[in-house]
N, CA, C and O of each residue as an XYZ file, in Angstrom:
428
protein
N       0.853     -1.167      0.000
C       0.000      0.000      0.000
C       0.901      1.233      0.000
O       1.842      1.447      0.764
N       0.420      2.055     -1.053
C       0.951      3.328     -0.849
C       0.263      4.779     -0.386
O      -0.778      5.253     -0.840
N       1.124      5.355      0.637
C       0.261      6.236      1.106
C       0.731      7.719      0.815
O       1.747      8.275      1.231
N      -0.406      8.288     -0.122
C       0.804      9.610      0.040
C      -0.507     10.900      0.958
O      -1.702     10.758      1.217
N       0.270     11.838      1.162
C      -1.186     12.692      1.893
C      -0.139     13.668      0.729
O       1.032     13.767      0.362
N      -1.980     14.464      0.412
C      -2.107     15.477     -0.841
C      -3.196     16.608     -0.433
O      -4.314     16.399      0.038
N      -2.649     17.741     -0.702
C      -3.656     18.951     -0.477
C      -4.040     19.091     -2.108
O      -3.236     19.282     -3.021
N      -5.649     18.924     -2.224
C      -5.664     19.322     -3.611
C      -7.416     19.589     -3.792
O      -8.211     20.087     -2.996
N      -7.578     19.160     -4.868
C      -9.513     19.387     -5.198
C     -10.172     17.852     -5.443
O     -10.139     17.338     -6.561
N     -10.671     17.290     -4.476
C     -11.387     15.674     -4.001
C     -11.660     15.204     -5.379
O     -11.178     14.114     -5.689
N     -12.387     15.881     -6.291
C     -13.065     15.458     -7.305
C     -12.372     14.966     -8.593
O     -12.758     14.124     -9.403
N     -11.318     15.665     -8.573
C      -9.566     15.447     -9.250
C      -8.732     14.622     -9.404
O      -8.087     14.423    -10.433
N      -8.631     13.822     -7.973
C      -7.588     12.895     -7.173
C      -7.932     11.708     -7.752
O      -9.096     11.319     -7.654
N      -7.031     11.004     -8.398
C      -6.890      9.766     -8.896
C      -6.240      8.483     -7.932
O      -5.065      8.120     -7.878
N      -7.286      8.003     -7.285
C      -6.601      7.064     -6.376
C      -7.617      5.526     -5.563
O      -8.821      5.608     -5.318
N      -7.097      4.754     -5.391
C      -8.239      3.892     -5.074
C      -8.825      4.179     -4.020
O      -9.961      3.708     -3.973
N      -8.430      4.931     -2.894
C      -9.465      5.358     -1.784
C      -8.565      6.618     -1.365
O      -7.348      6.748     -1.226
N      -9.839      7.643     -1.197
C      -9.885      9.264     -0.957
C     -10.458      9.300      0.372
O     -11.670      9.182      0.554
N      -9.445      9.494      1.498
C      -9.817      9.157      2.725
C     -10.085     11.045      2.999
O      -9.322     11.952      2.668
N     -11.657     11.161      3.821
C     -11.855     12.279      3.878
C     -12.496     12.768      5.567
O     -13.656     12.819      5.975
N     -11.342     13.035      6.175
C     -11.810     13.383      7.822
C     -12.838     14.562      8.419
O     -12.430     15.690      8.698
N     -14.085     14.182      8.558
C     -14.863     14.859      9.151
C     -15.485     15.391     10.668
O     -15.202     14.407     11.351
N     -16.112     16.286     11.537
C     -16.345     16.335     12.299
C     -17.462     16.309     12.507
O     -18.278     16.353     11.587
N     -17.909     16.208     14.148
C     -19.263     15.454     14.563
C     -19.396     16.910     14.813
O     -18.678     17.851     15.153
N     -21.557     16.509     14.258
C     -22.619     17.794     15.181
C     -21.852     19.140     14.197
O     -21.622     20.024     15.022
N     -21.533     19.466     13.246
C     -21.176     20.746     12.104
C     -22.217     20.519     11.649
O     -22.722     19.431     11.377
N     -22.652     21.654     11.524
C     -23.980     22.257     10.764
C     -23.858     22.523      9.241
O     -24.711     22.936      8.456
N     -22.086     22.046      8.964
C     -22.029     22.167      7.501
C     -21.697     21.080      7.001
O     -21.797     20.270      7.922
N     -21.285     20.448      5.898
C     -20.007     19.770      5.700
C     -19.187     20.729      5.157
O     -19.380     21.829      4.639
N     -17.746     19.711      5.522
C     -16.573     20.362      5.384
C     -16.406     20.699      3.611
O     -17.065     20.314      2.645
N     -14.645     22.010      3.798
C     -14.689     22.124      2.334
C     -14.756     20.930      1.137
O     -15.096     21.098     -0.034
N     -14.476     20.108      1.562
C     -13.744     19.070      0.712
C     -14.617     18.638      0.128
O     -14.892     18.705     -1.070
N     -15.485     17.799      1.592
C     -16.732     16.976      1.253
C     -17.816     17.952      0.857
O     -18.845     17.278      0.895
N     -18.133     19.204      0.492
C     -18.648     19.882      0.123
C     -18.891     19.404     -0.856
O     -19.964     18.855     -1.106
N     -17.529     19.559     -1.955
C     -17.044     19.872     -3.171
C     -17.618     18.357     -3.998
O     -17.988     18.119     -5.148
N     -17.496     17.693     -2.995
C     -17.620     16.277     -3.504
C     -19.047     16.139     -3.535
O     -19.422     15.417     -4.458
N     -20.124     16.691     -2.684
C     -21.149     16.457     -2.743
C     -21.885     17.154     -3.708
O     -22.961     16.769     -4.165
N     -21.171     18.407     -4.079
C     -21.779     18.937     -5.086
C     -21.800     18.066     -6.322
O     -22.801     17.566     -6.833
N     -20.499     17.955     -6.742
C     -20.836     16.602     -8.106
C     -21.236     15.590     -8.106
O     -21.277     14.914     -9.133
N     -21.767     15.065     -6.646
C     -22.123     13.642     -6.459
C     -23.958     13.436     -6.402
O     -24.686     12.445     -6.461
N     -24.256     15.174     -6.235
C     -25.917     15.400     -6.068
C     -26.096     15.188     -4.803
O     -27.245     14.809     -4.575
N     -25.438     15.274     -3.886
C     -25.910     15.263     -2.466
C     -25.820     14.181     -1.858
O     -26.647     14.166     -0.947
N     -24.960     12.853     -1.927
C     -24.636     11.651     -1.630
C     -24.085     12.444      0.047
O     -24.786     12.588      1.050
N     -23.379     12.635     -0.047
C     -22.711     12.988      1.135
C     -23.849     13.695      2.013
O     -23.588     13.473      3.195
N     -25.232     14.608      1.860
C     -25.937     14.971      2.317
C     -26.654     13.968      3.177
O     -26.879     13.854      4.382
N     -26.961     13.200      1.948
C     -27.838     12.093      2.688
C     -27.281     11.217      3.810
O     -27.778     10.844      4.873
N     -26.167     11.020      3.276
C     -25.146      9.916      4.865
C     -25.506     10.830      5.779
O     -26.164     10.314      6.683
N     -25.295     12.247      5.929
C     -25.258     12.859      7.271
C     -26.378     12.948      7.476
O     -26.494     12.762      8.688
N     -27.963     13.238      6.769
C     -28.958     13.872      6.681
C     -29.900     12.257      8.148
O     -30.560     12.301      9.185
N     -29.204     10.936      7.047
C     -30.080      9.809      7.498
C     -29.533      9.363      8.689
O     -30.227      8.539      9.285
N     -28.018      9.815      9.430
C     -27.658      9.695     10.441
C     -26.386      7.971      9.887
O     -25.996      7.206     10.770
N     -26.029      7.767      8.490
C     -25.255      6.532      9.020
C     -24.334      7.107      9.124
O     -23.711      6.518     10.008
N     -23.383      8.487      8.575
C     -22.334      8.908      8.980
C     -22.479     10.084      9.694
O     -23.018     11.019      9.102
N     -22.009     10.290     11.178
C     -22.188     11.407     12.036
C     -20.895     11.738     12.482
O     -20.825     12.137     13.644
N     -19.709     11.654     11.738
C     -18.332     12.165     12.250
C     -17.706     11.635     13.686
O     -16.597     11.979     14.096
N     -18.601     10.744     14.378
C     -18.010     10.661     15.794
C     -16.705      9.534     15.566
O     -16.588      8.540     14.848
N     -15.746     10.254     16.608
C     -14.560      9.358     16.735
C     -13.974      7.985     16.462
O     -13.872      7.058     17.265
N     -13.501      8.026     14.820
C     -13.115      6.725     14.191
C     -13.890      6.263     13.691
O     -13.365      5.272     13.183
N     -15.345      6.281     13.326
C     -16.386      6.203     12.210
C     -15.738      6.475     11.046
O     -14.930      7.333     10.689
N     -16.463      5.229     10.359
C     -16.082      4.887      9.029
C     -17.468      4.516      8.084
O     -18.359      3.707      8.339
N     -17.299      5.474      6.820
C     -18.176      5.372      5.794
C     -17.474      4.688      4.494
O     -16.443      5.300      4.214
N     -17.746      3.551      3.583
C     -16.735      3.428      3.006
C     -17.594      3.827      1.264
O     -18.213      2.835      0.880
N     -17.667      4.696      0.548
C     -18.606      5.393     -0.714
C     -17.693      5.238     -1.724
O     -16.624      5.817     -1.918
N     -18.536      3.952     -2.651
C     -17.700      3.906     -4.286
C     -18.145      4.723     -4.769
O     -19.252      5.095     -4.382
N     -17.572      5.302     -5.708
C     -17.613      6.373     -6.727
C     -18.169      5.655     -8.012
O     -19.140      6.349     -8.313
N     -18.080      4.718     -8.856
C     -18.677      4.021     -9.849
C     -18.040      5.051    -11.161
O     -18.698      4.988    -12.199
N     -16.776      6.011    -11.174
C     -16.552      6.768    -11.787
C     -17.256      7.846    -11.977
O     -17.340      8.354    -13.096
N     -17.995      8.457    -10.674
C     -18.355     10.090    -11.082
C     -17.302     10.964    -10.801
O     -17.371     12.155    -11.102
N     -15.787     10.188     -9.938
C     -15.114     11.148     -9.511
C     -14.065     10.765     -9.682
O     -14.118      9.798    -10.443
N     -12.831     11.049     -9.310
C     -11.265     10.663    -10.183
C     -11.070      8.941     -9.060
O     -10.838      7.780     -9.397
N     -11.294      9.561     -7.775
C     -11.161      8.344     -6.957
C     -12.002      7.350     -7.393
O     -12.945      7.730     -8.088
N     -11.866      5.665     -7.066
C     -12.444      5.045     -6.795
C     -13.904      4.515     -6.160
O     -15.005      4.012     -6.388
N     -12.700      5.214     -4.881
C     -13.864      5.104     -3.208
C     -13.239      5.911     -2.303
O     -12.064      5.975     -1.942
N     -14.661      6.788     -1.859
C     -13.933      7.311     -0.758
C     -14.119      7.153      0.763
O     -15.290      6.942      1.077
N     -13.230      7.206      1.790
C     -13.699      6.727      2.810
C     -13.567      8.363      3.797
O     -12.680      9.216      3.834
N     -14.920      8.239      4.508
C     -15.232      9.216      5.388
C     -14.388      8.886      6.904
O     -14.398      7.733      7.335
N     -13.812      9.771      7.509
C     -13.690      9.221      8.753
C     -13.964     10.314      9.849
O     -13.495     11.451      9.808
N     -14.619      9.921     10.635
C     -14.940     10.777     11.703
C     -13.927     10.961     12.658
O     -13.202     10.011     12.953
N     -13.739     12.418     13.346
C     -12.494     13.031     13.907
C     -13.212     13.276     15.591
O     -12.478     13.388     16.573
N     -14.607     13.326     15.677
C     -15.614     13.941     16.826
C     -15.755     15.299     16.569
O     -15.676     15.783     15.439
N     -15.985     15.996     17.702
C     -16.042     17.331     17.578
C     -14.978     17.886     17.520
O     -13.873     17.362     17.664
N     -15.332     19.517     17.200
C     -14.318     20.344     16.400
C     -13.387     20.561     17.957
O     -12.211     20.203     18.003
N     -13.939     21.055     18.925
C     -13.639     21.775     20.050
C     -12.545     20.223     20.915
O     -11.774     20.535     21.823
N     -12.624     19.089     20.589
C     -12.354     17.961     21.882
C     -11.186     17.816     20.781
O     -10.504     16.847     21.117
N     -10.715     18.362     19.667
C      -9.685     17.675     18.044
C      -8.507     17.397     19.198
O      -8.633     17.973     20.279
N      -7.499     16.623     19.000
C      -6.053     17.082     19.591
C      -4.986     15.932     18.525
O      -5.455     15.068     17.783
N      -3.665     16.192     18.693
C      -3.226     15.046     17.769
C      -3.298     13.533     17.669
O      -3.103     12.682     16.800
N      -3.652     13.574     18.898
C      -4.039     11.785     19.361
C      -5.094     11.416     18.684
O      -5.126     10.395     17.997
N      -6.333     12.465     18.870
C      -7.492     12.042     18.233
C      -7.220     11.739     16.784
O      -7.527     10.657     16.282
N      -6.632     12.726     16.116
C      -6.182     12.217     14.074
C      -5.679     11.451     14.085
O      -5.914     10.663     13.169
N      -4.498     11.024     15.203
C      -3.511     10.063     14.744
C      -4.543      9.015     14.904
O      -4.826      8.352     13.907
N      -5.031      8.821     15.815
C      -6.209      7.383     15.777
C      -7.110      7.085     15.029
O      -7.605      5.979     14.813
N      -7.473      8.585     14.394
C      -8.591      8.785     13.154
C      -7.793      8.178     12.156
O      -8.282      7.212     11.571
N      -6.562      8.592     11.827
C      -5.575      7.904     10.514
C      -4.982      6.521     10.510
O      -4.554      5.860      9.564
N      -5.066      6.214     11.909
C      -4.898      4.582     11.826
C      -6.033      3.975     11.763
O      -5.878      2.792     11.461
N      -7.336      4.340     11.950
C      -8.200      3.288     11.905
C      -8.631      3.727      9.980
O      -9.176      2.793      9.392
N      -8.405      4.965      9.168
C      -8.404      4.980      7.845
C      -7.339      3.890      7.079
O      -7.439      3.604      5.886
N      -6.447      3.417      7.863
C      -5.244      2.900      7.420
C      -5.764      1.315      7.572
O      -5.303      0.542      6.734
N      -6.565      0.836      8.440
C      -6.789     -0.330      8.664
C      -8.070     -0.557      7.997
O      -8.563     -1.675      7.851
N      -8.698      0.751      7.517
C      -9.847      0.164      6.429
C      -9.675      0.423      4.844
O     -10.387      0.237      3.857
N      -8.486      0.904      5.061
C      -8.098      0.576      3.577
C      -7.377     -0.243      3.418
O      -7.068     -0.337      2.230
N      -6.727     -1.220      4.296
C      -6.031     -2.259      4.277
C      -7.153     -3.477      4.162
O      -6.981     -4.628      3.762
N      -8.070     -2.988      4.533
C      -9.303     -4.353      4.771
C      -9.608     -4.564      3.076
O      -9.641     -5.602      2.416
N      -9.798     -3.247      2.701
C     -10.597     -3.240      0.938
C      -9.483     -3.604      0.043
O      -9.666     -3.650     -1.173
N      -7.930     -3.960      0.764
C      -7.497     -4.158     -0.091
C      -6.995     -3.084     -1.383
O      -6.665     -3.328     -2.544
N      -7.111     -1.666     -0.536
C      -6.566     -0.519     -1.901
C      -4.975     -0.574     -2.097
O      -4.156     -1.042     -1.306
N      -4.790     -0.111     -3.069
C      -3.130     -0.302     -3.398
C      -2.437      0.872     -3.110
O      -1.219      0.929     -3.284
């Protein structure tokens, strides 16, 4: 598995899984997943809207793309709230992204 971390535009990124860290209880989604939901028609709305993805700590959404977007699949991961963030919390958020992209088997 190769891992690279990239600042760029979600919809762009050519890769088998587009791991995308979110927070719990935001009244928005984030920029990223914004961007993504806009070309996706609101996929990302609905996960948050129907309650299966709510950002809480190490939650995992795992969303194929079927080619609407450069990625594959992307995987959501929840960080908790904005206010409790610290580095422990990402680093645990990025190992449990690391162990579900190891599960799917991405390269």
């Amino acid at each position: 598995m190769n891992i690279q971390v990239k600042s760029g535009e979600p919809t762009t990124t050519a890769t088998d899984v587009l791991v995308c860290l979110d927070f719990e209880k935001e009244k928005t989604l984030g920029k990223h997943i914004k961007a993504l939901d806009r070309t996706l028609d609101g996929q990302f709305t609905a996960l948050f809207k129907s309650g299966e993805f709510q950002g809480k700590p190490n939650q995992t959404t795992l969303v194929h793309m079927n080619g609407k977007v450069s990625a594959k699949r992307i995987l959501l991961v929840g960080v908790g709230s904005r206010e409790d963030l610290t580095l422990e919390r990402l680093r645990q958020a990025m190992g449990t992204a690391v162990k579900r992209v190891r599960q799917v088997k991405a390269k």
